[in-house]
LUMZALUM-165583 format. One record per residue (C-alpha): residue number from 1; residue in three letters; x, y, z. Coordinates in nm, 2 decimals. Example, Ala and Ser with C-alpha at 12.3 -4.5 7.8 and 13.67 -1.06 7.14 Angstrom:
REM residues 2
[node 1,ALA,[1.23,-0.45,0.78]]
[node 2,SER,[1.37,-0.11,0.71]]
This chain:
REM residues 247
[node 1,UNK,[9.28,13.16,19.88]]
[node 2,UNK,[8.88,13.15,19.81]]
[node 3,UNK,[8.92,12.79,19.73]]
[node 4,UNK,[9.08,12.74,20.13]]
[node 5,UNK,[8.82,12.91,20.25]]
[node 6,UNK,[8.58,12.70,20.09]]
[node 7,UNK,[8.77,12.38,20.24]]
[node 8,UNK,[8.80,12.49,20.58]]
[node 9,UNK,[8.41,12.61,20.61]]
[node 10,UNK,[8.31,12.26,20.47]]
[node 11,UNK,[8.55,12.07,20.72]]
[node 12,UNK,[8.37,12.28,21.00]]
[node 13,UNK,[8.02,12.17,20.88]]
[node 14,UNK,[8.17,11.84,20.86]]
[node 15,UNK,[8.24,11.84,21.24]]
[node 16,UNK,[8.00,12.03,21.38]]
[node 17,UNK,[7.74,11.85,21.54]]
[node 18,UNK,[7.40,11.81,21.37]]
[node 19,UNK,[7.08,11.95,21.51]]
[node 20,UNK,[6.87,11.70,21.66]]
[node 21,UNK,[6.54,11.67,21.48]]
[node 22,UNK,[6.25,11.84,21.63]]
[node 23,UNK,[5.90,11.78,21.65]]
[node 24,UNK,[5.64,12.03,21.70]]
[node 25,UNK,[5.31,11.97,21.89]]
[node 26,UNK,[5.04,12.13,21.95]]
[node 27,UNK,[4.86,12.15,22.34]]
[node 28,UNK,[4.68,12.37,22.58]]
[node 29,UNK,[4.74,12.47,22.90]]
[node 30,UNK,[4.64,12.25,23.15]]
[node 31,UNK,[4.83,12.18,23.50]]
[node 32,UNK,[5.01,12.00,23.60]]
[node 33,UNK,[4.97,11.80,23.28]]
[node 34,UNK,[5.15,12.07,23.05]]
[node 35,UNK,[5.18,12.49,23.07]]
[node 36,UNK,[5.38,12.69,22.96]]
[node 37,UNK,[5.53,12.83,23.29]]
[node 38,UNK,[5.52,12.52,23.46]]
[node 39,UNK,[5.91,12.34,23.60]]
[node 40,UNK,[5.94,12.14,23.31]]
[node 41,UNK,[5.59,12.28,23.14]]
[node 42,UNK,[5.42,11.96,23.35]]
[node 43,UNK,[5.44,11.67,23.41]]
[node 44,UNK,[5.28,11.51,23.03]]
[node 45,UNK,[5.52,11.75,22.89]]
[node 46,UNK,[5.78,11.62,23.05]]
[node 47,UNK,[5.73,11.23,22.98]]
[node 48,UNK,[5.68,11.35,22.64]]
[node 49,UNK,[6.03,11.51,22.61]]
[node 50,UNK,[6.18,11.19,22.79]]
[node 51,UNK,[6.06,10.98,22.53]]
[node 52,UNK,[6.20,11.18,22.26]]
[node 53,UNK,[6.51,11.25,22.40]]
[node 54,UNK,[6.55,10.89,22.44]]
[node 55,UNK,[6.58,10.86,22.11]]
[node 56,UNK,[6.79,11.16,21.99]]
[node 57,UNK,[6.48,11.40,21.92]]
[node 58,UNK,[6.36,11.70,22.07]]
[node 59,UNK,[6.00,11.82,22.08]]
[node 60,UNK,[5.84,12.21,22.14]]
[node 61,UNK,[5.52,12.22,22.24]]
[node 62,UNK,[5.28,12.50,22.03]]
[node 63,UNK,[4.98,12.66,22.27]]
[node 64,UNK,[4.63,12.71,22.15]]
[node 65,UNK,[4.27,12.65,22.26]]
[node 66,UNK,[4.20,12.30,22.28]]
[node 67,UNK,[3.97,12.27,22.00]]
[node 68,UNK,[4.20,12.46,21.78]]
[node 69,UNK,[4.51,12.22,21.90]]
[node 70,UNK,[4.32,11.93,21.84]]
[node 71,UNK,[4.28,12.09,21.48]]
[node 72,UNK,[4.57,12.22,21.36]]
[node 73,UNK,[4.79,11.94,21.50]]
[node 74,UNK,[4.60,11.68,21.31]]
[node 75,UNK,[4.60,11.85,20.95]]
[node 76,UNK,[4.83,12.17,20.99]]
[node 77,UNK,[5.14,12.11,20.81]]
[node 78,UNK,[5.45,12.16,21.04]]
[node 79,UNK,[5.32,12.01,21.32]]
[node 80,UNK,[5.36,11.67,21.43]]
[node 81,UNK,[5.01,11.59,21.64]]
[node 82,UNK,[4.85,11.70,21.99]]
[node 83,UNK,[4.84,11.57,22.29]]
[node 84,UNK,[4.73,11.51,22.60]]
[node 85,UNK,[4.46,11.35,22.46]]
[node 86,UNK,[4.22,11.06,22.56]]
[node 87,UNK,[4.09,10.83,22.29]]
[node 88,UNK,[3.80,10.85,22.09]]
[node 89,UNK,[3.65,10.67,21.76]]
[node 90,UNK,[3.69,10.99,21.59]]
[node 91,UNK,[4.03,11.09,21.69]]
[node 92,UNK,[4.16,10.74,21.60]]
[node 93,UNK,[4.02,10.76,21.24]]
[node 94,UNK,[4.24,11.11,21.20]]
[node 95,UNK,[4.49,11.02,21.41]]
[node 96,UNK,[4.76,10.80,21.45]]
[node 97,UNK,[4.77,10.70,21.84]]
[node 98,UNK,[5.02,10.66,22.10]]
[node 99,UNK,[5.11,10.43,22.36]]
[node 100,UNK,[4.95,10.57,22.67]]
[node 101,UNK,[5.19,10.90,22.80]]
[node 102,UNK,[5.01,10.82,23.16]]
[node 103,UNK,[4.62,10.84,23.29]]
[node 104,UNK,[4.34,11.10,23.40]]
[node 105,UNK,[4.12,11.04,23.68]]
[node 106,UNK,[3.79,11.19,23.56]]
[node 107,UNK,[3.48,11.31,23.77]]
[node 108,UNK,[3.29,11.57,23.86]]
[node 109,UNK,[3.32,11.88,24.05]]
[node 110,UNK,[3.02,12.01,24.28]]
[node 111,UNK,[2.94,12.25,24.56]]
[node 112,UNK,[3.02,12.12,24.87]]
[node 113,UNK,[2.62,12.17,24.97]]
[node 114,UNK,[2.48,11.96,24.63]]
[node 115,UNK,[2.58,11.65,24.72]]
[node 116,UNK,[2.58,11.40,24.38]]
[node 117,UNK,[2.35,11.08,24.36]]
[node 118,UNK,[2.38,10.89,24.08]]
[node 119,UNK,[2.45,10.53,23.96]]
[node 120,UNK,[2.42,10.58,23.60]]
[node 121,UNK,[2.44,10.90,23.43]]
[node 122,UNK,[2.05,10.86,23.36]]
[node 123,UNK,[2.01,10.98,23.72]]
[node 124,UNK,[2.21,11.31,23.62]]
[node 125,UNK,[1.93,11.39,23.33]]
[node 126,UNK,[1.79,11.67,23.53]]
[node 127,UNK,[2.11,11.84,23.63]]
[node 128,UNK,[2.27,12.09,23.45]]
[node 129,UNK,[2.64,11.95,23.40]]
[node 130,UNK,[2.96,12.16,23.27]]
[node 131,UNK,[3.18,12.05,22.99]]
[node 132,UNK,[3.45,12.20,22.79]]
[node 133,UNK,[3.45,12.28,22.44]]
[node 134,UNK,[3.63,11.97,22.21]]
[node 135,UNK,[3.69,11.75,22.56]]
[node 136,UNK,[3.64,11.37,22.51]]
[node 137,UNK,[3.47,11.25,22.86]]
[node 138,UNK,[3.34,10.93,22.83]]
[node 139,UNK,[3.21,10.75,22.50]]
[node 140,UNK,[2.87,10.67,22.72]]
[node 141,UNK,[2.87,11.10,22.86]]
[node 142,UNK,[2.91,11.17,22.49]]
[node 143,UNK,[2.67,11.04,22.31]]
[node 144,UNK,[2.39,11.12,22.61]]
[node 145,UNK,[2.51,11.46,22.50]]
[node 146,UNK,[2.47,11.50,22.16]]
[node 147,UNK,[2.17,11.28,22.15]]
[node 148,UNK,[2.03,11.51,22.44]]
[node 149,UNK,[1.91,11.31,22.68]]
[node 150,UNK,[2.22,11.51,22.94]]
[node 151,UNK,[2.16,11.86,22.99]]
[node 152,UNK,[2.57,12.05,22.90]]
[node 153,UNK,[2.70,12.42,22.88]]
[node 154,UNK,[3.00,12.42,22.73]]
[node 155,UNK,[3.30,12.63,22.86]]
[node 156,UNK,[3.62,12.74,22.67]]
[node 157,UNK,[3.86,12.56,22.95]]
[node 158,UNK,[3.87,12.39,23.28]]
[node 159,UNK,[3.90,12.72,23.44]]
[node 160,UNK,[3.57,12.88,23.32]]
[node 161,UNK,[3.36,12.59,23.33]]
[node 162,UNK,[3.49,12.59,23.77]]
[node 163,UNK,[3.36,12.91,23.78]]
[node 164,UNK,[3.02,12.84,23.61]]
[node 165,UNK,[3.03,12.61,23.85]]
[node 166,UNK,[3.07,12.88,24.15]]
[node 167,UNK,[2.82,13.13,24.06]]
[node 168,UNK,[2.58,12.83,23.95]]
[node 169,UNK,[2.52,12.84,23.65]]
[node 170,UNK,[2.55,12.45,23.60]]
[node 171,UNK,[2.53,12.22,23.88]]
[node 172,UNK,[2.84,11.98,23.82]]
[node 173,UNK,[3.08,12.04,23.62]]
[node 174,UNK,[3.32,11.75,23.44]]
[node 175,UNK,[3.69,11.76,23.51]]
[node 176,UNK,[3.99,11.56,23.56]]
[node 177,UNK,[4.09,11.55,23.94]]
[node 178,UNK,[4.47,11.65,23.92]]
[node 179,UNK,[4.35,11.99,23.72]]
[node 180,UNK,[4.09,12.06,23.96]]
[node 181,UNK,[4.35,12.10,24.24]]
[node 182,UNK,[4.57,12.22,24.04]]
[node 183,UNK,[4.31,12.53,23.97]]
[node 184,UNK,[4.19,12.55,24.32]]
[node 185,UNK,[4.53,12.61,24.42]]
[node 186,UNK,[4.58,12.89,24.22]]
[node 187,UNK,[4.35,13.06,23.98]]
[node 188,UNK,[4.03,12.93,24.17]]
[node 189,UNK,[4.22,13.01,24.55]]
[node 190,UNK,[3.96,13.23,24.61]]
[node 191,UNK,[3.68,13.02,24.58]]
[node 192,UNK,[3.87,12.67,24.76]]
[node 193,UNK,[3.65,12.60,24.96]]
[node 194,UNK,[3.33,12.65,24.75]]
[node 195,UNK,[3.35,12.36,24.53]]
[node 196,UNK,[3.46,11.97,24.56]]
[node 197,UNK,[3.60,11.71,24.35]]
[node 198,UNK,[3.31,11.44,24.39]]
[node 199,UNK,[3.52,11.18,24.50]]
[node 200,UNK,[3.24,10.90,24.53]]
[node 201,UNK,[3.20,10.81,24.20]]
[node 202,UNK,[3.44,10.86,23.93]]
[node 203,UNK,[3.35,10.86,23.53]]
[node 204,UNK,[3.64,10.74,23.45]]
[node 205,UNK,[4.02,10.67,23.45]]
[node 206,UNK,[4.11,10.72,23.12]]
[node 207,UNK,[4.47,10.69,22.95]]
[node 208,UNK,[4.63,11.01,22.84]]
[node 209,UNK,[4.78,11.00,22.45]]
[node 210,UNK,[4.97,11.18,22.21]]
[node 211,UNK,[4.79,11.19,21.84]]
[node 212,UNK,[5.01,11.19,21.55]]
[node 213,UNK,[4.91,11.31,21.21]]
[node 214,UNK,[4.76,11.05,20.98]]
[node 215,UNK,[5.03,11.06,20.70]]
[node 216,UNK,[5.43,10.89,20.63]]
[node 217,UNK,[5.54,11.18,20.87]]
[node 218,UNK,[5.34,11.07,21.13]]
[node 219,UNK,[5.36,10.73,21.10]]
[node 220,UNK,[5.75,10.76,21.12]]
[node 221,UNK,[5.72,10.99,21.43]]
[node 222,UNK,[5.47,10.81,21.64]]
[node 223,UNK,[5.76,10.54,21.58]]
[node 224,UNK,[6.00,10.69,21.71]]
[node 225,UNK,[5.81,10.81,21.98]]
[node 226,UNK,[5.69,10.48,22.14]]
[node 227,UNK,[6.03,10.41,22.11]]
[node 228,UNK,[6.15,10.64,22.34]]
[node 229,UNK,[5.83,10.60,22.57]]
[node 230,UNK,[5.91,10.25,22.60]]
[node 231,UNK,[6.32,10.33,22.74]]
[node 232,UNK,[6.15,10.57,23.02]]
[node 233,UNK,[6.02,10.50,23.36]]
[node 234,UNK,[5.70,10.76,23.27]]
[node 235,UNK,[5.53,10.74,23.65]]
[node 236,UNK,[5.91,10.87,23.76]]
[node 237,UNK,[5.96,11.14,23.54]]
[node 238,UNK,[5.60,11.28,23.55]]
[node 239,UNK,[5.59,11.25,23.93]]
[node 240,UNK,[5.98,11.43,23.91]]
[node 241,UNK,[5.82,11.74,23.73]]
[node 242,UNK,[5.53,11.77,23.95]]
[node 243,UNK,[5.76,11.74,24.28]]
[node 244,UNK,[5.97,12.07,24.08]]
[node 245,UNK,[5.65,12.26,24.09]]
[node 246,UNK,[5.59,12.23,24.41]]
[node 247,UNK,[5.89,12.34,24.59]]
């Protein structure tokens, strides 16, 4: 009788269908890009499911601080990378990169009174410009900042550095344009018609990436991944989610 038992379980294992394979990466929030209570948690989020479905995978997305994500999903074991991340030096020397997940249009925000007038970010010297805490902005903003020669506060996210912006404690502030309307719709309501997205002169448009883990797993998933990327129309599917989060 035990021995039938044992027969039948195993022939219901047999044809029971596997679970697909996850992977597990780390983010932040940031609409409409990714967020946890977003229609599809974003439009990034979103793509990046497509491309792993495409290929018989699934994918979770783990929520931290920024500089934490960008942390843990490059060495923490159990995860699989971060994303949405632009490129940088440093992050391709830990990381295993992508093929681009879509793009960021990059600027600056300002009150609608202080207008910006610069042609290189030398003119910006004597500003007092708002960043956030382990963002890449531009390889050129970057190294300004570090080496000094552009004055930064740095905020925890998007959100907090807008605000510095609106009580004035720094005099532009750095942010992608799609977030910036996406926080002046709805955490920064309040204060929409106090700032601007400076739409004169961008920084940049920058590509958006997933980063894998430098190791076999990595290697084997950022495979897969582009894979799946390459089977998607990702302009379609990250302009489907946003269109679900604005009805």
């Amino acid at each position: 009788m035990l021995l039938r038992l044992a027969l039948l379980f195993a022939l219901l294992c047999w044809h029971s269908p596997s679970r697909a394979e996850t992977a597990v990466i780390a983010t932040l929030e940031w609409p409409p890009y990714i967020g946890a209570t977003l229609p599809q948690e974003g439009g990034s989020a979103a793509v990046v499911r497509a491309a792993f479905k495409a290929v018989g995978r699934e994918v979770r997305f783990e929520y931290l601080p920024w500089a934490r994500a960008v942390e843990d999903g490059s060495h923490r074991s159990g995860l699989a990378g971060y994303f949405p991340a632009y490129q940088s030096a440093e992050r391709d020397a830990k990381g295993l990169r992508s093929a681009p997940i879509g793009a960021s249009r990059v600027g600056f925000a300002r009150r609608p009174d202080q207008a910006l007038r610069w042609r290189r970010l030398d003119d910006l010297r004597e500003l007092r410009l708002g960043v956030v805490r382990g963002f890449v902005n531009t390889a050129e903003f970057d190294q300004r900042m570090k080496d000094g020669r552009l004055k930064t506060e740095a905020a925890v996210s998007d959100e907090v550095n807008l605000r510095k912006l609106v009580f004035g404690r720094v005099q532009a502030a750095v942010v992608d344009q799609a977030v910036f309307n996406a926080l002046m719709h709805k955490e920064l309501a309040a204060h929409r018609h106090e700032l601007v997205f400076d739409e004169a002169r961008l920084l940049e448009e920058k590509p958006l990436y997933v980063y894998f883990q430098r190791n076999a797993q990595g290697q084997r998933w950022r495979a897969l991944f582009n894979q799946g990327l390459a089977k998607i129309e990702i302009q379609r599917v990250f302009d489907a989610a946003l269109a679900g989060a604005s009805e």
